[in-house]
C-alpha positions as CSV (number, residue, x, y, z in Angstrom):
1,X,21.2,-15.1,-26.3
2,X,18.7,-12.9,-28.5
3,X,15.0,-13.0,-27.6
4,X,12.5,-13.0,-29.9
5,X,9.0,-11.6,-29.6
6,X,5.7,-13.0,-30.8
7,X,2.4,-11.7,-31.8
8,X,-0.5,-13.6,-33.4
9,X,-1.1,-11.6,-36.6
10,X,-4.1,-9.2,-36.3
11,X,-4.8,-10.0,-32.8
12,X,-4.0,-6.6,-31.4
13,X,-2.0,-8.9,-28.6
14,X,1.5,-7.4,-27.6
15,X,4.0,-9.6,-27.9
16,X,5.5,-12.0,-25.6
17,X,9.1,-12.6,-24.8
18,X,9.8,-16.2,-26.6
19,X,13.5,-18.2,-25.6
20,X,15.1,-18.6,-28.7
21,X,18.0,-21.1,-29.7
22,X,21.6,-19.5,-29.4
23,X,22.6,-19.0,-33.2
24,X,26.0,-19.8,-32.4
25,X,27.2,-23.3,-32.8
26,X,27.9,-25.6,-30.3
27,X,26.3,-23.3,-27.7
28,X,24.2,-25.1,-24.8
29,X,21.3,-23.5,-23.9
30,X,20.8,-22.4,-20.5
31,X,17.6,-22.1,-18.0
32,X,16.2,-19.3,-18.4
33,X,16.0,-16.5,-16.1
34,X,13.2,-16.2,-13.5
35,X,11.5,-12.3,-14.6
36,X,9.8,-12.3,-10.8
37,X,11.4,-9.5,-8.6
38,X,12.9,-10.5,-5.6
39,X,14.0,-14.0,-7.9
40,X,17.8,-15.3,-7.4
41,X,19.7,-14.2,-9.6
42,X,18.0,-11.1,-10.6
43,X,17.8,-8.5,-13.5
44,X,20.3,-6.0,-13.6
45,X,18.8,-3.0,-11.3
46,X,17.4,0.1,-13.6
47,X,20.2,3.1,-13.6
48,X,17.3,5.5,-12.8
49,X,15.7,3.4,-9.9
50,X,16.3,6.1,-6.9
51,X,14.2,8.7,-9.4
52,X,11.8,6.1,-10.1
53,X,11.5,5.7,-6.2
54,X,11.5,9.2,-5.3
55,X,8.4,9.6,-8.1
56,X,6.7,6.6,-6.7
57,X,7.2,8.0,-3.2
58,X,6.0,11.1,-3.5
59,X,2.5,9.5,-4.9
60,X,2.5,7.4,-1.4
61,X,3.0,10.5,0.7
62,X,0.5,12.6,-1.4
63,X,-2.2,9.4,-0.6
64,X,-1.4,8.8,2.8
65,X,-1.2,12.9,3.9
66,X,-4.7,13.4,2.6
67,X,-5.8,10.5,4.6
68,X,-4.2,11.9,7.9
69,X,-4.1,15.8,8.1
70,X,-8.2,16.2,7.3
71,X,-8.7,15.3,10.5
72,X,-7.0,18.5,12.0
73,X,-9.2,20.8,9.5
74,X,-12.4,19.5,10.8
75,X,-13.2,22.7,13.0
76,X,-12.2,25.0,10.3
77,X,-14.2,23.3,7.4
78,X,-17.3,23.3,9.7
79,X,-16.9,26.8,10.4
80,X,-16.8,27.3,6.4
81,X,-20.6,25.1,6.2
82,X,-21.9,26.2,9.3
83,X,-25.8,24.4,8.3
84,X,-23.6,20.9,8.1
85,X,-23.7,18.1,10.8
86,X,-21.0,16.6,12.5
87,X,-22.3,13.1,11.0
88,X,-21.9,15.1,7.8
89,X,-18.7,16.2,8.1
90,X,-17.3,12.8,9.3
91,X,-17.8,12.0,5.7
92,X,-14.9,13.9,4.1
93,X,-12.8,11.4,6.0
94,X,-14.7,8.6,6.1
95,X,-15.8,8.6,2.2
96,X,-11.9,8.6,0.8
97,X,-11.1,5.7,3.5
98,X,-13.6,3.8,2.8
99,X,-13.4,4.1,-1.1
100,X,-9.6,3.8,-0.6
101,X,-9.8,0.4,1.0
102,X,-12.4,-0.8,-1.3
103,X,-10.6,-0.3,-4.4
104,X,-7.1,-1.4,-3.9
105,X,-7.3,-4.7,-4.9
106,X,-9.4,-4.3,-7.6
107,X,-7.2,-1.2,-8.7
108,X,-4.4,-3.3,-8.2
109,X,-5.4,-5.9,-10.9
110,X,-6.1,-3.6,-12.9
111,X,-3.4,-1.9,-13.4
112,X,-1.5,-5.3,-13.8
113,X,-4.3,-5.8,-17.2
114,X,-3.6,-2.4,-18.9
115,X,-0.2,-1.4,-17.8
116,X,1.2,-0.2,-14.4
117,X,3.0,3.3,-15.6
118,X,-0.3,4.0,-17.8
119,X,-2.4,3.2,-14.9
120,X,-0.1,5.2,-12.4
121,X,-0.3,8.6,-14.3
122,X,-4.0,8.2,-14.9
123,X,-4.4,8.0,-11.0
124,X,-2.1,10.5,-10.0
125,X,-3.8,13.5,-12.6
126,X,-7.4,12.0,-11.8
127,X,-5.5,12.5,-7.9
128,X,-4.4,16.4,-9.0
129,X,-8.0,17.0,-10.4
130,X,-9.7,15.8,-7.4
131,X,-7.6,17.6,-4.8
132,X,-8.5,20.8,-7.0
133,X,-12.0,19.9,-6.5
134,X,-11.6,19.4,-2.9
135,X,-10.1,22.5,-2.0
136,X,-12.7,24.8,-4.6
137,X,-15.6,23.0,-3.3
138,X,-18.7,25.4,-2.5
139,X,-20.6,23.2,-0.7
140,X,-20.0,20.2,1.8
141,X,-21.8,17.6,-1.0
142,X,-19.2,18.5,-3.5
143,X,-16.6,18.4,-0.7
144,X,-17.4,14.4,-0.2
145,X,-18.0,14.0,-3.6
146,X,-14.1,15.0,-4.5
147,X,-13.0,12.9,-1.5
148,X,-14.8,10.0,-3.4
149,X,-12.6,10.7,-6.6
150,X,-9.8,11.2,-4.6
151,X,-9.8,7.6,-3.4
152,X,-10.5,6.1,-6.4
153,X,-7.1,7.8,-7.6
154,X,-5.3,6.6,-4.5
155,X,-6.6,3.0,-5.3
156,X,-5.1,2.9,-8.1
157,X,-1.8,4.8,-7.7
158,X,-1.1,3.8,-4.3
159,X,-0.2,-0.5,-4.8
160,X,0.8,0.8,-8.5
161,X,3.7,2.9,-7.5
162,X,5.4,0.1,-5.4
163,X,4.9,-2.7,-8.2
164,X,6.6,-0.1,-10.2
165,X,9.5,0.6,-8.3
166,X,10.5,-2.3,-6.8
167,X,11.3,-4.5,-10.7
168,X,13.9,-1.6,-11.1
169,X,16.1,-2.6,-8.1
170,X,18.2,-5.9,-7.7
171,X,16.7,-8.2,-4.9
172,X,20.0,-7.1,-2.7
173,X,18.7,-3.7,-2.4
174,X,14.8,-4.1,-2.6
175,X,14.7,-3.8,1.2
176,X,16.9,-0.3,1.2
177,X,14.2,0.7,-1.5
178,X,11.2,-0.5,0.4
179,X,12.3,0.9,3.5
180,X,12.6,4.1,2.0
181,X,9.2,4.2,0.4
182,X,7.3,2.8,3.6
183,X,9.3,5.6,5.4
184,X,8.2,8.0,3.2
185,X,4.5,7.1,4.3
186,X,4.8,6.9,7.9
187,X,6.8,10.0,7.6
188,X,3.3,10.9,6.0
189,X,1.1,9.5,8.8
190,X,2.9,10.8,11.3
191,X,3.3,14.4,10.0
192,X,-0.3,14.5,8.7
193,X,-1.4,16.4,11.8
194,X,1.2,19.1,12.0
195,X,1.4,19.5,8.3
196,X,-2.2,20.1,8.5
197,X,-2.5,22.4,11.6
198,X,-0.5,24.7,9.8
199,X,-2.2,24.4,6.5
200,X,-5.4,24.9,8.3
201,X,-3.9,27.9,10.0
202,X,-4.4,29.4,6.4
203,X,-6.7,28.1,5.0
204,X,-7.7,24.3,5.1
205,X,-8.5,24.3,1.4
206,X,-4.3,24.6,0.7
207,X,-4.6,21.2,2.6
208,X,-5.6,20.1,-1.0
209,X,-4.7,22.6,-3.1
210,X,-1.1,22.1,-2.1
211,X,-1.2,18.8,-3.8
212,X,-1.8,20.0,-7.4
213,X,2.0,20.8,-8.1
214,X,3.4,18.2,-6.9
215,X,1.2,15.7,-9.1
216,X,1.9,18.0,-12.0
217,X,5.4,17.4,-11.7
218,X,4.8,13.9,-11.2
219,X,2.8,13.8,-14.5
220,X,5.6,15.5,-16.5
221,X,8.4,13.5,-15.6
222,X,6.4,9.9,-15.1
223,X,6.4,9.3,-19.1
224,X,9.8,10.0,-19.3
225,X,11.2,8.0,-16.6
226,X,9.3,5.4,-15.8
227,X,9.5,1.9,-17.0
228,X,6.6,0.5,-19.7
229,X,4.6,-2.2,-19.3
230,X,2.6,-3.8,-21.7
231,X,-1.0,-5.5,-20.4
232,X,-0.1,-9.0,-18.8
233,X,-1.8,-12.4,-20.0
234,X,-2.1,-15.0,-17.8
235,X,1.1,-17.1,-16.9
236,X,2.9,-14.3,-18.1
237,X,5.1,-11.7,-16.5
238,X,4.8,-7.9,-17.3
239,X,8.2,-7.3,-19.8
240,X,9.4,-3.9,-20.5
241,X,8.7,-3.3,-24.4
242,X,11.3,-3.9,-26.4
243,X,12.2,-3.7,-30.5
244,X,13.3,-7.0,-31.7
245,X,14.1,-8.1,-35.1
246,X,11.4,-11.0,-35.0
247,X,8.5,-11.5,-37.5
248,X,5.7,-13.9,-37.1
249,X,3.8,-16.5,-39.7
250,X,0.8,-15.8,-40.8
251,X,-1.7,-17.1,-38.4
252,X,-5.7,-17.1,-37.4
253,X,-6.2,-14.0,-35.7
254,X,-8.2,-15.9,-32.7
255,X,-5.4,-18.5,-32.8
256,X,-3.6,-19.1,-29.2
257,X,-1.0,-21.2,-31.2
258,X,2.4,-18.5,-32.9
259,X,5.0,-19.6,-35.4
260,X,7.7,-17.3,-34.6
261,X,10.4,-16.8,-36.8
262,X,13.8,-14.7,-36.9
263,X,14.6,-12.5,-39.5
264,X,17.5,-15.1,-40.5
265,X,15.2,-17.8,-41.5
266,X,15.9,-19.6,-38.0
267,X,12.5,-21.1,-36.8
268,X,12.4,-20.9,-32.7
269,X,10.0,-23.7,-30.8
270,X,6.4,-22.5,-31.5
271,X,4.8,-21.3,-28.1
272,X,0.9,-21.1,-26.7
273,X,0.3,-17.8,-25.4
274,X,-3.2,-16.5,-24.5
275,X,-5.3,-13.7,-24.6
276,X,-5.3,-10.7,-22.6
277,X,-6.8,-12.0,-18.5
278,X,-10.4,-12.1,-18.4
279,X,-12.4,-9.6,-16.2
280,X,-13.8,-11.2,-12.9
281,X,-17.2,-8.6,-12.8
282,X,-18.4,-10.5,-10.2
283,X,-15.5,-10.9,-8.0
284,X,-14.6,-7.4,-8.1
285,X,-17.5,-6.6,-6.9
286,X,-17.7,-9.0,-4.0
287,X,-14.4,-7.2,-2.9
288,X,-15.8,-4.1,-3.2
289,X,-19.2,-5.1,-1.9
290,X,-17.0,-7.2,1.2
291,X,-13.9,-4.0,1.9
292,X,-16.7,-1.4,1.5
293,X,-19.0,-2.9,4.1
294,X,-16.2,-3.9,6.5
295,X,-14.6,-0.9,7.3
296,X,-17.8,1.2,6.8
297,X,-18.7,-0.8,9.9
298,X,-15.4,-0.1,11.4
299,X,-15.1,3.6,10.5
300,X,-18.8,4.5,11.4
301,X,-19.0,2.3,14.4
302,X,-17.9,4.9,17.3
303,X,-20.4,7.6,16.0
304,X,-23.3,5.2,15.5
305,X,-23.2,2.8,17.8
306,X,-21.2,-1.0,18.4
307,X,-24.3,-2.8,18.6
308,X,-27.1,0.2,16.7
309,X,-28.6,-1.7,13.4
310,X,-26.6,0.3,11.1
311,X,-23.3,-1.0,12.3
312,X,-24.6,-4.8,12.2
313,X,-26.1,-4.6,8.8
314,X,-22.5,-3.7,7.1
315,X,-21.1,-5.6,9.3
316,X,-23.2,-8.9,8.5
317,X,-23.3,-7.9,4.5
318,X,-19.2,-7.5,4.5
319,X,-18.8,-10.7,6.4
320,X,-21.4,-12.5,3.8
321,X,-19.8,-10.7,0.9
322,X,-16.5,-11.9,2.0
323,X,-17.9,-15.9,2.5
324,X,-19.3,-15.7,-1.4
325,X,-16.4,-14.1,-3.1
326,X,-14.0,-16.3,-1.2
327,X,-16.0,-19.6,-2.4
328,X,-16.3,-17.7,-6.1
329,X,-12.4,-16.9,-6.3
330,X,-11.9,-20.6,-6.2
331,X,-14.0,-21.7,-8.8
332,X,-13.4,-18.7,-11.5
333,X,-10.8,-19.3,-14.0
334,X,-9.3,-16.0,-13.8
335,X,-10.1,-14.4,-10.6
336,X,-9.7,-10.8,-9.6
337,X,-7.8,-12.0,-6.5
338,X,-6.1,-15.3,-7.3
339,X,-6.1,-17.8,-4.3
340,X,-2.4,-18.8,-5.8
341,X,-1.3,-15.3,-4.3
342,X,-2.1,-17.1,-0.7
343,X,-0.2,-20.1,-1.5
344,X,2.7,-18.6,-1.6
345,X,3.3,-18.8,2.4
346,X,5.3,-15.6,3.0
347,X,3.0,-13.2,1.3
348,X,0.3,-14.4,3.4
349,X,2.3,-14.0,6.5
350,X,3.4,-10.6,5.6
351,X,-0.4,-9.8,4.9
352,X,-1.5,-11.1,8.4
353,X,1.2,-9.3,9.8
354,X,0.8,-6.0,8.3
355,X,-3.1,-6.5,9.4
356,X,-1.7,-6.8,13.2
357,X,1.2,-4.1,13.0
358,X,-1.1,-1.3,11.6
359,X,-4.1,-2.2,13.9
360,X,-1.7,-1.4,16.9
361,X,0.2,1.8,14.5
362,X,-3.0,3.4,14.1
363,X,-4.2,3.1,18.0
364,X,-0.5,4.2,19.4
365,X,-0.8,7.3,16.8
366,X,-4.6,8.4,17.7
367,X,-3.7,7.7,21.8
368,X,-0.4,9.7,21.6
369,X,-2.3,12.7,20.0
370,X,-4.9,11.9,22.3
371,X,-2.3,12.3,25.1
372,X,-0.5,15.2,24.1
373,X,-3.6,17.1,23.6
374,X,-6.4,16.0,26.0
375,X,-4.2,15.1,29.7
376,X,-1.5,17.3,28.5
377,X,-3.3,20.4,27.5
378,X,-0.9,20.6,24.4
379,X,-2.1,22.7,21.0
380,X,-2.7,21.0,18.0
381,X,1.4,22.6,16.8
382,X,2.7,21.7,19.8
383,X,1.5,18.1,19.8
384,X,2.0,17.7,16.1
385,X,5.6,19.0,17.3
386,X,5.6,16.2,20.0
387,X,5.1,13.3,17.8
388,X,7.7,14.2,15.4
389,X,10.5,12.2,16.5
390,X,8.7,9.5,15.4
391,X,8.5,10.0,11.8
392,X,12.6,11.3,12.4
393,X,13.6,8.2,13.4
394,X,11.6,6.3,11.1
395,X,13.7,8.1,8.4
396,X,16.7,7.5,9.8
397,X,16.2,3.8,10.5
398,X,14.8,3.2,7.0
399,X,17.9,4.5,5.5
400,X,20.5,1.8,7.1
401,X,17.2,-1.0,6.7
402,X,18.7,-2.8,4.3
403,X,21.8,-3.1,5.8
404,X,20.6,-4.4,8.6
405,X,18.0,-6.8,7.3
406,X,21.1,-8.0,5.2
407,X,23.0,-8.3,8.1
408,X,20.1,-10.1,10.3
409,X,18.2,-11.9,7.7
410,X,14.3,-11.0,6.9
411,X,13.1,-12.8,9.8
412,X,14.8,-11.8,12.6
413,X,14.5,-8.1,11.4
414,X,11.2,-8.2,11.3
415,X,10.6,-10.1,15.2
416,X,13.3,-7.3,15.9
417,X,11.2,-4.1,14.0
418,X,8.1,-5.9,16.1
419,X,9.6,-6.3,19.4
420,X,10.6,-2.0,19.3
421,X,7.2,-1.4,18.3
422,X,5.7,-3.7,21.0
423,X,7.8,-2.3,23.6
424,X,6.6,1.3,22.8
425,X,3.1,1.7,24.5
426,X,4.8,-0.6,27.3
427,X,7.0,1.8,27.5
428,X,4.1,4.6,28.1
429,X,2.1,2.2,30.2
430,X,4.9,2.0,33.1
431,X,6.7,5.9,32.3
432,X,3.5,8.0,30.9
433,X,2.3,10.2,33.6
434,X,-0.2,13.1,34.1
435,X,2.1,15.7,34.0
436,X,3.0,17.7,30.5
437,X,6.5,19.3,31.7
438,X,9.7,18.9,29.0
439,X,11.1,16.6,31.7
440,X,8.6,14.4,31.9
441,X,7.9,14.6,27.9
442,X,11.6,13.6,27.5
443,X,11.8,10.6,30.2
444,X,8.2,9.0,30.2
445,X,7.1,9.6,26.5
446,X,9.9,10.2,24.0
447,X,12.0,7.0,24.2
448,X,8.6,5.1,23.5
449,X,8.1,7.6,20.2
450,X,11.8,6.7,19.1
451,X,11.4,2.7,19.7
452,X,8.0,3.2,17.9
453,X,10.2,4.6,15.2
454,X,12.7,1.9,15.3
455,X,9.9,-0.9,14.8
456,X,8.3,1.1,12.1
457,X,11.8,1.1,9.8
458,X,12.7,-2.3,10.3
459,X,8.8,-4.3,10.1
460,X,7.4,-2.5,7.3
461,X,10.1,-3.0,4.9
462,X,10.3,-5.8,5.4
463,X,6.6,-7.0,5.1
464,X,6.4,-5.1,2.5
465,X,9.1,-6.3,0.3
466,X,7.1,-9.6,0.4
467,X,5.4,-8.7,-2.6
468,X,8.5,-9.7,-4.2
469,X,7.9,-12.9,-3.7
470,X,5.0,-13.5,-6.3
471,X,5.1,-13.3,-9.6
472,X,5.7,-10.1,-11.5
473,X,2.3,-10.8,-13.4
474,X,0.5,-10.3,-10.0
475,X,2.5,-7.6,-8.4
476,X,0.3,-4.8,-9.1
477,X,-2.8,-7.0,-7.2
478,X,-0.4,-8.2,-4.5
479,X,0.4,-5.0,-3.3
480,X,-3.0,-3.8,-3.4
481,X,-3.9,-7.0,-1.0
482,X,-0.4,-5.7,1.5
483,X,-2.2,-2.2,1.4
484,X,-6.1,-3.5,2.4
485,X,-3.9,-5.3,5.1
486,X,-2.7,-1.4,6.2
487,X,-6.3,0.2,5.5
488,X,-7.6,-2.6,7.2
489,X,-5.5,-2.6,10.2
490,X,-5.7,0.6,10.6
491,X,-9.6,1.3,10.6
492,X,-9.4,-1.7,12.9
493,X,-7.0,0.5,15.1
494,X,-8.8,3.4,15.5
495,X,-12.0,1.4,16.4
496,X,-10.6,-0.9,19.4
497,X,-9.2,2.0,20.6
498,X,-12.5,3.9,20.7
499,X,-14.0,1.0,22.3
500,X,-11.2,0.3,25.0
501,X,-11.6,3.9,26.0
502,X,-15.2,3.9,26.3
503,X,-15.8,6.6,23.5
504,X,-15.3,9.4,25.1
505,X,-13.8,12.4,22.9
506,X,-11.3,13.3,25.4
507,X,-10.0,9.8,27.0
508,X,-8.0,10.2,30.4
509,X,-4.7,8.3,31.3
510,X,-6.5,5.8,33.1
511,X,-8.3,5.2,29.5
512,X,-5.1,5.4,27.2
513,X,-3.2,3.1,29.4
514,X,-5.7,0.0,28.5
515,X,-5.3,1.6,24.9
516,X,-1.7,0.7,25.0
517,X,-2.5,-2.6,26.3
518,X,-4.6,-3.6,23.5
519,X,-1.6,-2.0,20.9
520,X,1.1,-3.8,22.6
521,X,-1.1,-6.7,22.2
522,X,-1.6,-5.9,18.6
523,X,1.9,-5.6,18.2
524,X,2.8,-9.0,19.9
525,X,1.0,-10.7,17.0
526,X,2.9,-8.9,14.3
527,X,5.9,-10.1,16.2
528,X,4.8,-13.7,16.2
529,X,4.0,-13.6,12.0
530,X,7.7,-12.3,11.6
531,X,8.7,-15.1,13.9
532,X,7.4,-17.5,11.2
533,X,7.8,-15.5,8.3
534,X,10.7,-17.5,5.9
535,X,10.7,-15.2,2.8
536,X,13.9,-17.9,2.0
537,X,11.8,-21.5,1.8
538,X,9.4,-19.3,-1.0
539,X,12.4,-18.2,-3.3
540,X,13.3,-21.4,-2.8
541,X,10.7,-23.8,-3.9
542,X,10.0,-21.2,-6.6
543,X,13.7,-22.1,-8.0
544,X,13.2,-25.9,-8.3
């Protein structure tokens, strides 16, 4: 069957994919196919997919590294602006994290509005510019003001390069392709310290510095290999562009109504399109308004105070930002986060879950370091060293993910994923002694790091993947919601764990141990949304 493409005339509009009548006689027409990822029976999967991956990959690692190995480089940037406070300093972390978080939704829709590859490159060479800033920067205020760039380009290119990955592979092997890209970022998390002890060993301006190659190469090869989108209208999905032999009637320019007609005289049914998706101003900047407060509060919390006036003013604006743009998301006709995205029941369960699972990832990676270095005595190599096997199995897992989800079904590998991360700090709580020695490393703390690992390869795929499940018109947006649910988490993480432990720089064991309680409980809860996560009933009622 030939499709046909139609344009009001002089509207500037690209075209939309129009089902046309077979030209052959006595053919029946069939249904036509559903265009949403993760849809059964899909497209044919793109023959450059792994190399659209392994771009789309490197653009996660790049985002998530820079959010993890500044931490280590704290001591050494200081002792570059000797007149700046430690409250100052906070602020090269705390400004791309909170800008990060802010923006992905946003960012998310849109690069679904002006095309996911254009808006992927844009974000990656604004990404190479900023790092370059970052790592020339004479003064601490440029410093944070680069970090502020730099998360407005990992907004954009971090739920981008997922959205433009995952069309390219049939729905049989999206979970492989997930599994690898969510490997590649906790790979990225959990290697952010020891990649940036020894980058700091340098010179802790190479932690950003390092980044401009590897975005250059990105920027070279993205045009060439990666698929094109065109903007996305409303009730429409985003279509690769394609030459067809179509032409259109002439038409009002403002017209929503097309007369499409094939080059062999053949009219086709006329169809009502519409123009390209209204902006939501207001909406978007409720999320940023709501996101920015919320983990402002979160992230500054431990160095101003749980209960100072600071910490309750962003708290009480995020949570009165959120109340308003929830009740103005239901009522604008185009909304920068559609409430459609929530009906669809496993998204929303993956989002929930992701919210648990990261909340407890983040505390189990700070309290691990934590442990290694503070009641172990380890250096910051050593300890970055010491965590590795995580991230190794995490690698290794993701690889043979989608054969096992395959083999299991979505559900029961992510309670699986879930359980092995929940069993981790349990693991610690009874085995996790005071004593640093090899042996005790090997028997009380390592098989906790590899059944970390194990849950970490089999849940996030998984929850992940579920942005599959909307429409390909909102899978730019739908991602960025997956990763708020990760920033959010995460800030989240870091913040019970500084409360649980009473603050203090340097917690003991007696300290960490409740921390594992409260990640373990974390972790439960990620357990109990992939207990009622049914990926199956969605593709399902989306069928009929």
């Amino acid at each position: 069957m030939k499709i046909p493409s139609t344009k009001a005339q002089g509207s500037g509009v690209p075209s939309d994919p129009v089902p046309g009548p077979d030209p052959r006689p006595g053919s029946v027409p069939g249904p036509e196919p559903d265009p949403r990822p993760g849809s059964d029976p899909g497209p044919e999967p793109d023959p450059r997919r792994w190399l659209i991956l392994a771009v789309a990959s490197t653009a996660q690692f790049l985002a998530v590294l820079d959010l993890i190995a500044v931490n280590i480089a704290f001591p050494a940037i200081g002792a570059d602006f000797r007149s700046a406070s430690t409250a100052g300093l906070s602020w090269v972390l705390n400004a791309y994290t909170i800008v990060l978080a802010a923006l992905l939704v946003p960012a998310g829709r849109l690069a679904d509005e002006t095309g996911r590859r254009r808006s992927f490159l844009l974000g990656m060479a604004l990404f190479g510019l900023a790092s370059v800033g970052c790592g020339a920067a004479p003064g601490l205020g440029w410093l944070i003001a680069a970090r502020v760039v730099q998360g407005v380009a990992a907004a954009v290119v971090v739920p981008t390069s997922l959205s433009l990955a995952l069309p390219a592979f049939a729905p049989r092997e999206q979970a492989t392709a997930v599994g690898v890209w969510t490997a590649v970022s906790a790979v990225a998390a959990s290697s952010g310290p020891v990649v940036g002890g020894l980058l700091a060993a340098l010179d802790w301006r190479w932690i950003f510095l390092i980044n401009a190659p590897v975005v250059l190469g990105a920027v070279v090869v993205g045009p060439r290999l990666l698929p094109r989108t065109e903007p996305v209208r409303a009730g429409q999905a985003a279509q690769p562009v394609r030459a067809e032999s179509v032409r259109t009637e002439s038409v009002r320019a403002d017209s929503v109504r097309t007369e499409p007609v094939r080059t062999d005289g053949a009219r086709v049914e006329p169809v009502r399109t519409r123009a390209v998706r209204r902006l939501d101003p207001l909406g978007t900047l409720l999320v940023l308004v709501a996101t920015g407060s919320l983990t402002t509060a979160c992230v500054q919390a431990p160095e101003w105070g749980y209960a100072a006036p600071a910490t309750l003013a962003f708290l009480g604006v995020g949570v009165v930002a959120g109340a308003l743009c929830a009740a103005h998301v239901r009522r604008h006709p185009d909304p920068v986060v559609d409430p459609a995205l929530f009906r669809t029941r496993g998204f929303t369960t993956a989002a929930l879950g992701l919210l648990s699972y990261f909340l407890a990832y983040s505390a189990i990676l700070l309290a691990a370091t934590w442990m290694f270095s503070g009641v172990w005595g380890y250096s910051t190599r050593r300890a970055g060293l010491a965590v590795a096997p995580w991230p190794l199995t995490v690698l290794v897992v993701s690889a043979f993910s989608g054969r096992i989800v395959r083999a299991l079904g979505e559900r029961r590998g992510a309670v699986l994923g879930a359980v092995a991360f929940t069993a981790a700090p349990l693991w610690w709580l009874v085995a996790a002694g005071p004593s640093g020695d090899g042996a005790h490393y090997a028997a009380g703390f390592l098989p906790g790091l590899v059944l970390a690992g194990i849950g970490a390869g089999l849940y996030q795929p998984v929850m992940f993947a579920a942005a599959g499940l909307l429409p390909a018109r909102r899978l730019s947006v739908g991602s960025g919601v997956l990763m708020m649910s990760r920033q959010g988490g995460t800030a989240l993480g870091v913040a019970a764990l500084v409360v649980v432990t009473g603050g203090a720089r340097q917690p003991g064991l007696g300290d960490l141990r409740a921390g594992w309680v409260c990640a373990a409980v974390a972790a439960a809860v990620a357990a109990l949304a992939g207990a009622v996560f049914r990926p199956a009933d969605d593709k399902a009622a989306r069928r009929h």
